[in-house]
DSSP file (Angstrom, degrees, kcal/mol; ACC not computed):
  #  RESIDUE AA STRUCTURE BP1 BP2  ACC     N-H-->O    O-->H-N    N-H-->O    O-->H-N    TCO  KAPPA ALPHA  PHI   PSI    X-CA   Y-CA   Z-CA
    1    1 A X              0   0    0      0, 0.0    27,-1.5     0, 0.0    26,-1.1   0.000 360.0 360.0 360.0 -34.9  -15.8  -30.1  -11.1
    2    2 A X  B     -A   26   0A   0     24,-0.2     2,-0.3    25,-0.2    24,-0.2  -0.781 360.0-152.4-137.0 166.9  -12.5  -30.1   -9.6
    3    3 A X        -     0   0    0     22,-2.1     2,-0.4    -2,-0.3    22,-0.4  -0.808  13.3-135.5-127.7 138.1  -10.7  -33.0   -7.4
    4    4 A X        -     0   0    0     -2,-0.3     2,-0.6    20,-0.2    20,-0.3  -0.986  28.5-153.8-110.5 123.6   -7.7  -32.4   -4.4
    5    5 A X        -     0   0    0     18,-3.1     4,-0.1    -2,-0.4    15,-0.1  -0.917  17.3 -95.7 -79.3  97.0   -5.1  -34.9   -4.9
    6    6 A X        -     0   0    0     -2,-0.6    -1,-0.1     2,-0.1     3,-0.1   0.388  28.0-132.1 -29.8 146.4   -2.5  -36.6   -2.1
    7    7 A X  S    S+     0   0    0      1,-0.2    13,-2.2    -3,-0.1     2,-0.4   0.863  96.4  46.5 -52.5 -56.1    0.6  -35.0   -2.1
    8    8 A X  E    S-B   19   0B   0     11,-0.2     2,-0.3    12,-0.1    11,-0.3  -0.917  71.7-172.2-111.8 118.3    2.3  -38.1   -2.2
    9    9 A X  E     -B   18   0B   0      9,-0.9     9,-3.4    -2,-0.4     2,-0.6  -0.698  18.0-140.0-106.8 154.2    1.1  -41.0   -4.9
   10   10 A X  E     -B   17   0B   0     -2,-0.3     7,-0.3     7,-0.3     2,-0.2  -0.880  14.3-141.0-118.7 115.4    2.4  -44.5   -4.8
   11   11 A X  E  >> -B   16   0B   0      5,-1.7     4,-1.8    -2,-0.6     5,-1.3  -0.468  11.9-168.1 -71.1 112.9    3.1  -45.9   -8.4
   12   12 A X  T  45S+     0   0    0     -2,-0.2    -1,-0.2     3,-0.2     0, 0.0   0.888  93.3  53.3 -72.4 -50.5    2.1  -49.7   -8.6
   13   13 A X  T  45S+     0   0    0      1,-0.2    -1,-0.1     2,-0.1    -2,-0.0   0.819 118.6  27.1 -29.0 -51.5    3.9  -49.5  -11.8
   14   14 A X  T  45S-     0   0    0      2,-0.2    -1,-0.2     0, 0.0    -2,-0.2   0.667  96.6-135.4 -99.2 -13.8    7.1  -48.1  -10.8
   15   15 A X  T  <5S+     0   0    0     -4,-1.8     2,-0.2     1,-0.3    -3,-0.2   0.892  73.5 108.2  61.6  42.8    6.6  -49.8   -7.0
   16   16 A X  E   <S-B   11   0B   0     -5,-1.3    -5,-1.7    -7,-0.0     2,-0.3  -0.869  80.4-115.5-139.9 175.0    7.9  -45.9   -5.5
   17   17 A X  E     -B   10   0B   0     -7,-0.3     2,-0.3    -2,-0.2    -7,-0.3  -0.711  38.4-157.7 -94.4 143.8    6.0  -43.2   -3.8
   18   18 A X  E     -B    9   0B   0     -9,-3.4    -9,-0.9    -2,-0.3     2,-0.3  -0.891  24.1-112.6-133.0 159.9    6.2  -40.0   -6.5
   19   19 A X  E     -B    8   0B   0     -2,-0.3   -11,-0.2   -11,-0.3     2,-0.2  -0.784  22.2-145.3 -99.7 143.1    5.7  -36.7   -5.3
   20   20 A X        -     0   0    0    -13,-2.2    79,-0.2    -2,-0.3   -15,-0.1  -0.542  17.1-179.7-109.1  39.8    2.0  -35.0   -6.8
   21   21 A X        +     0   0    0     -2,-0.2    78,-0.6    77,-0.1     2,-0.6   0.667  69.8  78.4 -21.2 -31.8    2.9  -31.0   -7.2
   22   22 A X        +     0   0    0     77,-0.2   -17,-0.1    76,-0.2     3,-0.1  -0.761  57.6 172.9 -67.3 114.2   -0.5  -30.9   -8.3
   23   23 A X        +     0   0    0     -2,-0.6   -18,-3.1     1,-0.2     2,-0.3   0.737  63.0  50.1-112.9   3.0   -3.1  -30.9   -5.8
   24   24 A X        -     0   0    0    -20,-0.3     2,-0.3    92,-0.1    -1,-0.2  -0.978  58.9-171.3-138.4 136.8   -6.0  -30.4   -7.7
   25   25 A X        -     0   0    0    -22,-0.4   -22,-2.1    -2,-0.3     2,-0.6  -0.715  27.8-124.2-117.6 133.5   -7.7  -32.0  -11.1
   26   26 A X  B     +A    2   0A   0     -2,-0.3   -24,-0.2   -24,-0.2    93,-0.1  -0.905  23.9 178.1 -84.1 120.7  -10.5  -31.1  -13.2
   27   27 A X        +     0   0    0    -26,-1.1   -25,-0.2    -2,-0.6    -1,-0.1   0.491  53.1 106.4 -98.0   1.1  -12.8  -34.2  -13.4
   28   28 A X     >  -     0   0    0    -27,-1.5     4,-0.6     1,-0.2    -2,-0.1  -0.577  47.2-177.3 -47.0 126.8  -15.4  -31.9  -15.8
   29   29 A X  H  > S+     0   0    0      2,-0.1     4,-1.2     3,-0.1    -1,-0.2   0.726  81.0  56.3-106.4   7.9  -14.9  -33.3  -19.0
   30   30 A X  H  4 S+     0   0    0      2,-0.2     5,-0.1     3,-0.1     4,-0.1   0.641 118.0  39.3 -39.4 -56.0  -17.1  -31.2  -20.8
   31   31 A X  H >> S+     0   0    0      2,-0.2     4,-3.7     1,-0.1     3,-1.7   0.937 116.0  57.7 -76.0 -58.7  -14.6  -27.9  -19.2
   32   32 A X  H 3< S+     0   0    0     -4,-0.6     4,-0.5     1,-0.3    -2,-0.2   0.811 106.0  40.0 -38.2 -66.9  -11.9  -30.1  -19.7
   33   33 A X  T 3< S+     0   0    0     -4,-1.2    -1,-0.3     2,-0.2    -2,-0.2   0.437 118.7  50.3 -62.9 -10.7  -12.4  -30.6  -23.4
   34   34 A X  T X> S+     0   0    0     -3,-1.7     4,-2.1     2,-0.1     3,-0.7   0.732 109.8  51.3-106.6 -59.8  -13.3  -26.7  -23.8
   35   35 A X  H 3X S+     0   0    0     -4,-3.7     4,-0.9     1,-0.2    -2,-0.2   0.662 105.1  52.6 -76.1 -13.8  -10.3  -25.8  -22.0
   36   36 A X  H 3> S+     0   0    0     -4,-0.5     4,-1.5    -5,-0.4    -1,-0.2   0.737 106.4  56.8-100.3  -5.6   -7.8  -27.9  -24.1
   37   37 A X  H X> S+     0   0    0     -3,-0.7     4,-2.5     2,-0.2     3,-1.8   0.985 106.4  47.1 -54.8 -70.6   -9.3  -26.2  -27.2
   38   38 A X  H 3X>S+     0   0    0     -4,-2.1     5,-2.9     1,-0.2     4,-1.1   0.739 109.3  54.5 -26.8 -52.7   -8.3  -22.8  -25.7
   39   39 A X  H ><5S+     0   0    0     -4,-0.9     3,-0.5     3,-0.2    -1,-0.2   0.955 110.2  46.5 -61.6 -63.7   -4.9  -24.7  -25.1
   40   40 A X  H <<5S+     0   0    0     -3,-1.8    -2,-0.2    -4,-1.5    -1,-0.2   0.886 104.6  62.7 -45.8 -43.2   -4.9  -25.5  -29.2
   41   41 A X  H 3<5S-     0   0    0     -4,-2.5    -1,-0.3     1,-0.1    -2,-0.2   0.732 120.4-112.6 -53.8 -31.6   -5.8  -21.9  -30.0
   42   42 A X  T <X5S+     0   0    0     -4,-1.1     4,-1.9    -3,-0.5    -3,-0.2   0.339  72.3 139.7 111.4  13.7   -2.5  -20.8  -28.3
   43   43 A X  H  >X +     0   0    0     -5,-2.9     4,-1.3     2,-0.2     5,-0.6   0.876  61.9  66.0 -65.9 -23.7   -3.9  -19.1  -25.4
   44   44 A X  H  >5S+     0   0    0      1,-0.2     4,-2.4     3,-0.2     5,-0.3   0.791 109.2  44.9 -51.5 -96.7   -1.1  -20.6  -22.8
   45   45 A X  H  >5S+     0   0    0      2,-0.2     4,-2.1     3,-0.2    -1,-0.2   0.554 117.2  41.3 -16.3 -61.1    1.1  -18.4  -24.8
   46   46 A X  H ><5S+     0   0    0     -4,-1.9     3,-1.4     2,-0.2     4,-0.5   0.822 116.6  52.9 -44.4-100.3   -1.4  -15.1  -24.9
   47   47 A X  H 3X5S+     0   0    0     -4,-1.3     4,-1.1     1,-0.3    -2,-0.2   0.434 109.2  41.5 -51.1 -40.8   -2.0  -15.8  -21.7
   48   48 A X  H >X<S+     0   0    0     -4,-2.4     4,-1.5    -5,-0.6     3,-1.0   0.966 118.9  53.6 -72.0 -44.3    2.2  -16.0  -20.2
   49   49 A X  H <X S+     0   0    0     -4,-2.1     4,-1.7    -3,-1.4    -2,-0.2   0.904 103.8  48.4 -64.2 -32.2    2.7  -12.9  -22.5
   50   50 A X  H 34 S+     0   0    0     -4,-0.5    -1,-0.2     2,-0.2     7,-0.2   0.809 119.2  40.5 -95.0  -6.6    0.0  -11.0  -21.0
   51   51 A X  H X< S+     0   0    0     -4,-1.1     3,-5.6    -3,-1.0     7,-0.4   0.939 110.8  59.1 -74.8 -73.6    1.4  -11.9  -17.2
   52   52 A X  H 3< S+     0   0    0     -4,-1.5     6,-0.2     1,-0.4    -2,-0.2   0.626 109.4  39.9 -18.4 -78.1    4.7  -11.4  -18.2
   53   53 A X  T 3< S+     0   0    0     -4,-1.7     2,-0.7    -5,-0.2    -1,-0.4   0.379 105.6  66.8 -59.4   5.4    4.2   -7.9  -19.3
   54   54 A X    X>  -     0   0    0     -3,-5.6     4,-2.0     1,-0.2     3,-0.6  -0.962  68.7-160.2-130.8 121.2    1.8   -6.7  -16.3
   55   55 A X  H 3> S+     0   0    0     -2,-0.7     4,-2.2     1,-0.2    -1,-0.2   0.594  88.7  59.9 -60.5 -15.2    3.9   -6.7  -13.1
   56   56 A X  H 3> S+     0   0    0      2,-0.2     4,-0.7     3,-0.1    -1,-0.2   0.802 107.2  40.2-102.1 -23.3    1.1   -6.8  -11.2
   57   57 A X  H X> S+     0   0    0     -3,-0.6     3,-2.2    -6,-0.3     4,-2.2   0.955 113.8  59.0 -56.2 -52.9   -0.3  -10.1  -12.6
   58   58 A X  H >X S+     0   0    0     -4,-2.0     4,-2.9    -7,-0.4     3,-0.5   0.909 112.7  38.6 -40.1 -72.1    3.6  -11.6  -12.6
   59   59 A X  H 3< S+     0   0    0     -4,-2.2     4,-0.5     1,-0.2    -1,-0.3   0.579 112.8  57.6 -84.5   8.0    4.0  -11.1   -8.9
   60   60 A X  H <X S+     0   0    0     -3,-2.2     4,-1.3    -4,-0.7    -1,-0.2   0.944 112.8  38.9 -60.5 -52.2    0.4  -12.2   -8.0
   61   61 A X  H <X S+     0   0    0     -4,-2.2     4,-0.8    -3,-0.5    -2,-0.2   0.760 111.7  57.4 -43.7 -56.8    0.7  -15.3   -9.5
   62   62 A X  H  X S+     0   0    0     -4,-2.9     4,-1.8    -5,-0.3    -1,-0.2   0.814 103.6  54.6 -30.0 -54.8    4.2  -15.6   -8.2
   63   63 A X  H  > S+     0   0    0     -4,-0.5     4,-1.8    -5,-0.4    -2,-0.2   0.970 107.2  54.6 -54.1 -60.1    2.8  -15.1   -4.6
   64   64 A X  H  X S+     0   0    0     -4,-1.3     4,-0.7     1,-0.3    -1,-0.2   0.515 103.2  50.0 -65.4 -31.9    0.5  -18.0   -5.4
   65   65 A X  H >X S+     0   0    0     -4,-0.8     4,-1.6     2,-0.1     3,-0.8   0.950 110.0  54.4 -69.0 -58.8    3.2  -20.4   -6.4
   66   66 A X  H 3< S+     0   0    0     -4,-1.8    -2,-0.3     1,-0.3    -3,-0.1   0.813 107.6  49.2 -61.6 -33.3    4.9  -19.3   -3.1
   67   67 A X  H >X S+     0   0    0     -4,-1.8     4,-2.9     2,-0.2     3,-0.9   0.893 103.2  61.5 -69.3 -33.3    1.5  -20.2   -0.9
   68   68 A X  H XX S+     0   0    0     -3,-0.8     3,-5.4    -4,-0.7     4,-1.4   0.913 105.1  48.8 -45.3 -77.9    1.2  -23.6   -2.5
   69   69 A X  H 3< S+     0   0    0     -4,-1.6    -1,-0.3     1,-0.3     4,-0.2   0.296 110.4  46.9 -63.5  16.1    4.5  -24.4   -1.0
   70   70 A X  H <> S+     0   0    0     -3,-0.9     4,-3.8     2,-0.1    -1,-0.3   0.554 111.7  48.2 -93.6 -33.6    3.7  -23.2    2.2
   71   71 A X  H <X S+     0   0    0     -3,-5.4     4,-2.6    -4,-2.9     5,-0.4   0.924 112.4  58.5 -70.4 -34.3    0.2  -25.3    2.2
   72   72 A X  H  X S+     0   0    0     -4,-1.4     4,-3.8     1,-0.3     5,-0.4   0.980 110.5  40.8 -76.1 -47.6    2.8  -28.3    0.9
   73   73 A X  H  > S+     0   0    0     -4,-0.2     4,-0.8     1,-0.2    -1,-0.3   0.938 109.6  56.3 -48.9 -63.1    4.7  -27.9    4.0
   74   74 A X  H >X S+     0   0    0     -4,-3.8     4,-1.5     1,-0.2     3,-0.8   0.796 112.5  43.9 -33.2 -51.8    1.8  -27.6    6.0
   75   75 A X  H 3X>S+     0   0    0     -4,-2.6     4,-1.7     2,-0.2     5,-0.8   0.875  99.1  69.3 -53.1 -46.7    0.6  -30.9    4.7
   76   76 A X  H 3<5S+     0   0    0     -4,-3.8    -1,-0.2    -5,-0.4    -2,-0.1   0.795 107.6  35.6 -54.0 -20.3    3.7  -32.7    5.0
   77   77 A X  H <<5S+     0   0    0     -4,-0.8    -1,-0.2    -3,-0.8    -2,-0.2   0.859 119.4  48.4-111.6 -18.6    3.7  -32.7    8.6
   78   78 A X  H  <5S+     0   0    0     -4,-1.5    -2,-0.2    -5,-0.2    -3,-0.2   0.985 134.1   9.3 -55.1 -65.9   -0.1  -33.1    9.1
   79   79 A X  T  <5S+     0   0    0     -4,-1.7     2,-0.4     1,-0.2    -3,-0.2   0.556 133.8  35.2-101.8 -13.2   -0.5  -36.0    6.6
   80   80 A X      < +     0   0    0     -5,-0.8    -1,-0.2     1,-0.1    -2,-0.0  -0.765  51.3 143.1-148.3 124.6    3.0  -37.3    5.5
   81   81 A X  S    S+     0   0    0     -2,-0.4    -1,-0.1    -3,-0.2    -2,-0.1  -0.140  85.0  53.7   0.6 -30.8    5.6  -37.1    8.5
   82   82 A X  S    S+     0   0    0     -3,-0.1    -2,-0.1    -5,-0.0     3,-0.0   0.456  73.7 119.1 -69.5 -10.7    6.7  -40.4    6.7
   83   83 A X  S    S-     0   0    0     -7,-0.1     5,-0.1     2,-0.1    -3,-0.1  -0.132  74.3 -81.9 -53.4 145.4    7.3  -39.9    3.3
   84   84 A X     >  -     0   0    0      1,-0.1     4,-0.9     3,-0.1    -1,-0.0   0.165  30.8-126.4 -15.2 161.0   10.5  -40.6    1.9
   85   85 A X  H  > S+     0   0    0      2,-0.2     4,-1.7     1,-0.1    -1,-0.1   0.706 109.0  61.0-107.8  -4.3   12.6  -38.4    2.3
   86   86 A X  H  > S+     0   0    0      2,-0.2     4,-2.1     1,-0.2     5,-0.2   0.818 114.6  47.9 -82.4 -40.5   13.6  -38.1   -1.5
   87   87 A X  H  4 S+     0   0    0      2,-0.2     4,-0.4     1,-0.2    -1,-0.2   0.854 105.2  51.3 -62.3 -49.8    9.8  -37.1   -1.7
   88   88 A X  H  X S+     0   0    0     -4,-0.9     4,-2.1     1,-0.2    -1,-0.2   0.821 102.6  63.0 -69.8 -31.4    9.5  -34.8    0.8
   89   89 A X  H  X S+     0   0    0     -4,-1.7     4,-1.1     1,-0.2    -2,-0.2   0.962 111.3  37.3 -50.4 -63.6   12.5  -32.9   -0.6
   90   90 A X  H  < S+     0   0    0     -4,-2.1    -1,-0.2     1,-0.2    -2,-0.2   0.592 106.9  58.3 -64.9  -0.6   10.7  -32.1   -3.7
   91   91 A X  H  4 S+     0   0    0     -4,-0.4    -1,-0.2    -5,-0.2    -2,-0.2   0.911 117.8  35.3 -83.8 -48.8    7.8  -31.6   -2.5
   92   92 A X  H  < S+     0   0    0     -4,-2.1     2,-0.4    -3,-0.2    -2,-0.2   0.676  82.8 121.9 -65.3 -29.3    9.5  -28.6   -0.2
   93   93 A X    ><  -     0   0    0     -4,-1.1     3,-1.5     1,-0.1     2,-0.1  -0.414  59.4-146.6 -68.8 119.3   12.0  -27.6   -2.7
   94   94 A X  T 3  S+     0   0    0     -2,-0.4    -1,-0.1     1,-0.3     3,-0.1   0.116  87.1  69.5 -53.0  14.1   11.2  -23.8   -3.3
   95   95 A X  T 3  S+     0   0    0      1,-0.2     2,-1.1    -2,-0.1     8,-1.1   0.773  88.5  68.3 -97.8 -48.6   12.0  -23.7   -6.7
   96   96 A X  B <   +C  102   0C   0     -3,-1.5     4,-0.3     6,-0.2     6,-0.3  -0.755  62.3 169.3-105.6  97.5    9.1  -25.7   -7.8
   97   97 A X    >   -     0   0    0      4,-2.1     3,-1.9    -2,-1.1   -32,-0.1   0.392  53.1  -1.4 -84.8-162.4    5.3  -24.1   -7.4
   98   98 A X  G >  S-     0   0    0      1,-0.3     3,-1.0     2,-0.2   -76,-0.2  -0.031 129.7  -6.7 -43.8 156.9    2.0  -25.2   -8.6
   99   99 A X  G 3  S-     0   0    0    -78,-0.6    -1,-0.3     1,-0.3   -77,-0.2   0.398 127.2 -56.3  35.2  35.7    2.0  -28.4  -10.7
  100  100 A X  G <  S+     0   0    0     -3,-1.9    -1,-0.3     1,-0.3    -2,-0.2  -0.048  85.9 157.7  98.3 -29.8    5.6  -28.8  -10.9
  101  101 A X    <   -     0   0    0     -3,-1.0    -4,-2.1    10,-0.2     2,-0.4   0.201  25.4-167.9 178.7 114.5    6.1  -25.4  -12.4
  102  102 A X  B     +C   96   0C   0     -6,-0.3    -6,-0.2     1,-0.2    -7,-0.1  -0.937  64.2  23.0-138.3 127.2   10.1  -24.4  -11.5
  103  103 A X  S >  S+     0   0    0     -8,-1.1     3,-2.2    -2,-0.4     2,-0.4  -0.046  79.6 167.3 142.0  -2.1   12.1  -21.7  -11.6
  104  104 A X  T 3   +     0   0    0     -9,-0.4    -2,-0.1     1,-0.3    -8,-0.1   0.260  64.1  67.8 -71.9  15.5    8.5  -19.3  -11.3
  105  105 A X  T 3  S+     0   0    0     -2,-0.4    -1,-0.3   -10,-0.2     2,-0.1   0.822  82.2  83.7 -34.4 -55.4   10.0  -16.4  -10.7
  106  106 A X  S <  S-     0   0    0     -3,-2.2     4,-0.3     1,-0.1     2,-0.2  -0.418  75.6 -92.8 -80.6 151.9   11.5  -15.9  -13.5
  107  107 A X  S    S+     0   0    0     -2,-0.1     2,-0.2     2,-0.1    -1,-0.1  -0.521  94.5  59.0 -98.5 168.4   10.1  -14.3  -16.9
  108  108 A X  S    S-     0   0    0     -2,-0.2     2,-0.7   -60,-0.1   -59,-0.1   0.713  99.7-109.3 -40.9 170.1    8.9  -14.9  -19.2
  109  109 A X        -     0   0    0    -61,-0.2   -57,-0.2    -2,-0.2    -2,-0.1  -0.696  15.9-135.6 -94.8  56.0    5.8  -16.5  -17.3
  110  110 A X        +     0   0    0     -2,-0.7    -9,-0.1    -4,-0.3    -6,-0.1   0.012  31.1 166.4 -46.9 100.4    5.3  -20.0  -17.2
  111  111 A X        +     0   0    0      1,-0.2     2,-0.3   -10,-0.0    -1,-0.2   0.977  15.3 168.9 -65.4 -57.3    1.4  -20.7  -17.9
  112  112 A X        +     0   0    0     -3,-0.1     2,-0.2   -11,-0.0    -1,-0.2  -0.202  63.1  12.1  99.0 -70.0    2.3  -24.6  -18.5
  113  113 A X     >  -     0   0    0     -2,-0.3     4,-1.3     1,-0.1     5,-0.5  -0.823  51.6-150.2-162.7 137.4   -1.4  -25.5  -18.5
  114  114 A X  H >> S+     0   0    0      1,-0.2     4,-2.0    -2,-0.2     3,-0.6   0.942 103.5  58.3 -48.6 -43.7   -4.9  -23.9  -18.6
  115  115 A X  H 34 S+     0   0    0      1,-0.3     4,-0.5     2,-0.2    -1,-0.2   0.807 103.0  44.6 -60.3 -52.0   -6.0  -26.7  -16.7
  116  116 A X  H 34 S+     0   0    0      2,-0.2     4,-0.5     3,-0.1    -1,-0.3   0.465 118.7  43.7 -39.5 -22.8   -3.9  -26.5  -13.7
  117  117 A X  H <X S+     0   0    0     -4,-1.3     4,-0.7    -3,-0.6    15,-0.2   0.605 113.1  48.9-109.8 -29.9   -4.4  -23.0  -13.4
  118  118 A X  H  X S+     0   0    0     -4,-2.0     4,-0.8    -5,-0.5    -3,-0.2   0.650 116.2  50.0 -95.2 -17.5   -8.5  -23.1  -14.1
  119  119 A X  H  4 S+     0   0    0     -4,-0.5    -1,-0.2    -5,-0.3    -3,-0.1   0.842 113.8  40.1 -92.6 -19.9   -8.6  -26.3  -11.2
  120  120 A X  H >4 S+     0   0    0     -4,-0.5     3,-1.1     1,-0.2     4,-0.5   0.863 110.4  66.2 -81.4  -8.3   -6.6  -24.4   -8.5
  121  121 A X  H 3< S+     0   0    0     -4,-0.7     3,-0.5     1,-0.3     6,-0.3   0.906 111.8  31.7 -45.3 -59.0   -8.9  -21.4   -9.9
  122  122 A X  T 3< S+     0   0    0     -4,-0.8    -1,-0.3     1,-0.2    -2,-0.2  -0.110  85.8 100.0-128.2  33.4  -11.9  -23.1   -8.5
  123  123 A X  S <  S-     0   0    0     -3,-1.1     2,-0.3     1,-0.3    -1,-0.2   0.443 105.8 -82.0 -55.1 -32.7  -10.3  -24.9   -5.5
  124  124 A X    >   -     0   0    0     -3,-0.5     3,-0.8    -4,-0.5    -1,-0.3  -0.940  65.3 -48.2 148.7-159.9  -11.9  -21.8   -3.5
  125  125 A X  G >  S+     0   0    0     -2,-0.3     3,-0.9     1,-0.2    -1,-0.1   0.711 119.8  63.8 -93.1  -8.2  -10.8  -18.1   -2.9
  126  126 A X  G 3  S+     0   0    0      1,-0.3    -1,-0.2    -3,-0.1    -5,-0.1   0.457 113.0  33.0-110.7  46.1   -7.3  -18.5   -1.8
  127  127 A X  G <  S+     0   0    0     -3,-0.8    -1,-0.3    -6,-0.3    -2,-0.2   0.118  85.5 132.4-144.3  21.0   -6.1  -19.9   -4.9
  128  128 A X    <   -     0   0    0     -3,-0.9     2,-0.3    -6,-0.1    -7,-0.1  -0.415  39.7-173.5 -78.1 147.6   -8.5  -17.9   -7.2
  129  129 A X     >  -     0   0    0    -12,-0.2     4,-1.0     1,-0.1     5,-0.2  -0.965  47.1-115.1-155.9 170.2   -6.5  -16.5   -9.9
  130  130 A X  H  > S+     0   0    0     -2,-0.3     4,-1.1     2,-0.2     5,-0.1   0.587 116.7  50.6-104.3 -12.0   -6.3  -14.2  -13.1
  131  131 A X  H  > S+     0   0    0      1,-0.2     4,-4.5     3,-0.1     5,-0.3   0.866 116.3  44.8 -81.0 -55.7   -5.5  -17.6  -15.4
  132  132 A X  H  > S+     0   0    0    -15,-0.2     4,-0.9     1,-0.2    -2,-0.2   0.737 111.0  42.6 -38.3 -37.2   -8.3  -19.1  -14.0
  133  133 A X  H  X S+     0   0    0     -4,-1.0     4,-2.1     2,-0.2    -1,-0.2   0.788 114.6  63.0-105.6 -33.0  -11.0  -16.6  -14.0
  134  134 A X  H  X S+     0   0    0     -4,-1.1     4,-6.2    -5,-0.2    -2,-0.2   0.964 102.9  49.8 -34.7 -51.2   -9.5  -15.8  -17.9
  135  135 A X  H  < S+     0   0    0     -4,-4.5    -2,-0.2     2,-0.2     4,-0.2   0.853 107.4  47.6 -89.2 -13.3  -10.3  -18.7  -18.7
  136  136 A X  H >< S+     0   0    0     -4,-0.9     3,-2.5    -5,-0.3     4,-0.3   0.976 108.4  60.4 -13.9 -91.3  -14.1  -18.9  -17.3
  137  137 A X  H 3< S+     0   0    0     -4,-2.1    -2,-0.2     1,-0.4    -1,-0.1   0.750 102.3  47.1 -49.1 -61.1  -14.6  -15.9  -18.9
  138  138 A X  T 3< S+     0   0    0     -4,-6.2    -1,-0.4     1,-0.3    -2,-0.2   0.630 117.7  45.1 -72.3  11.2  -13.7  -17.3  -22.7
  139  139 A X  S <  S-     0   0    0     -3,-2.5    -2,-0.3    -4,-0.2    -1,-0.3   0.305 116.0-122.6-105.5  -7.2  -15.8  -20.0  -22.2
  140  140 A X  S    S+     0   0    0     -4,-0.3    -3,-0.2    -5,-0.2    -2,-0.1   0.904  74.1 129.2  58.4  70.0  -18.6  -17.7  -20.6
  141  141 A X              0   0    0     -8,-0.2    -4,-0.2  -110,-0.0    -1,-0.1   0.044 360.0 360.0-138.9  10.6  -18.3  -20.0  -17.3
  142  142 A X              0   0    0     -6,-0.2    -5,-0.1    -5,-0.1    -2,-0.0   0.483 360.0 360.0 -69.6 360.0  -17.9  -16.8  -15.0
């Protein structure tokens, strides 16, 4: 259902290393296709409004950006002690949480994508999360 993805990917295209803020993909495409309806419907929007407003969501969710980017650290010396260093910077910079996701502190609540939030969802329990288990729920996948 879900994929973990290298921190660091190296672009034949661009011939550079890019840094991966994501670290996990839904390869369902059947969930995938379901979940970008939900997307069409407007739920990223429902969904940041209904964090914004509940403090309790906001600073869970919040928290959860903040763990990534301890797990990023952790990985970065485990598995990349070489990257670039331009790489490693972003990868570290505390501004920027799941998937790229920067400033997520701040409100309003930046969903971003169902999909990112519904793969780290069901990465295991210490990234399980109230976008994720929402979106389960409307699909009746709970």
């Amino acid at each position: 259902m879900i994929i973990e993805q290298p921190l660091i990917i190296y672009s034949r295209k661009n011939k550079a290393y890019i840094p991966n803020p994501n670290r996990f993909w839904l390869v369902d495409k059947k969930l995938d296709k379901a979940i970008s309806s939900l997307e069409a419907q407007g739920y990223i929007k429902k969904i940041s409004d209904i964090i914004t407003n509940n403090e309790l969501l906001f600073n869970e969710l919040v928290n959860l950006h903040k763990k990534e980017i301890e797990v990023r650290k952790k990985l970065l010396e485990e598995k990349y002690n070489d990257a670039p260093e331009f790489v490693r910077k972003r990868l570290l910079d505390e501004k920027v949480g799941i998937g790229g996701i920067e400033d997520f502190w701040e409100k309003p609540f930046k969903v971003k994508c169902l999909h990112l939030w519904t793969a780290y969802h069901l990465s295991g329990k210490e990234f399980e999360n109230f976008i994720g288990y929402y979106v389960l729920k409307l699909l009746h996948q709970d």
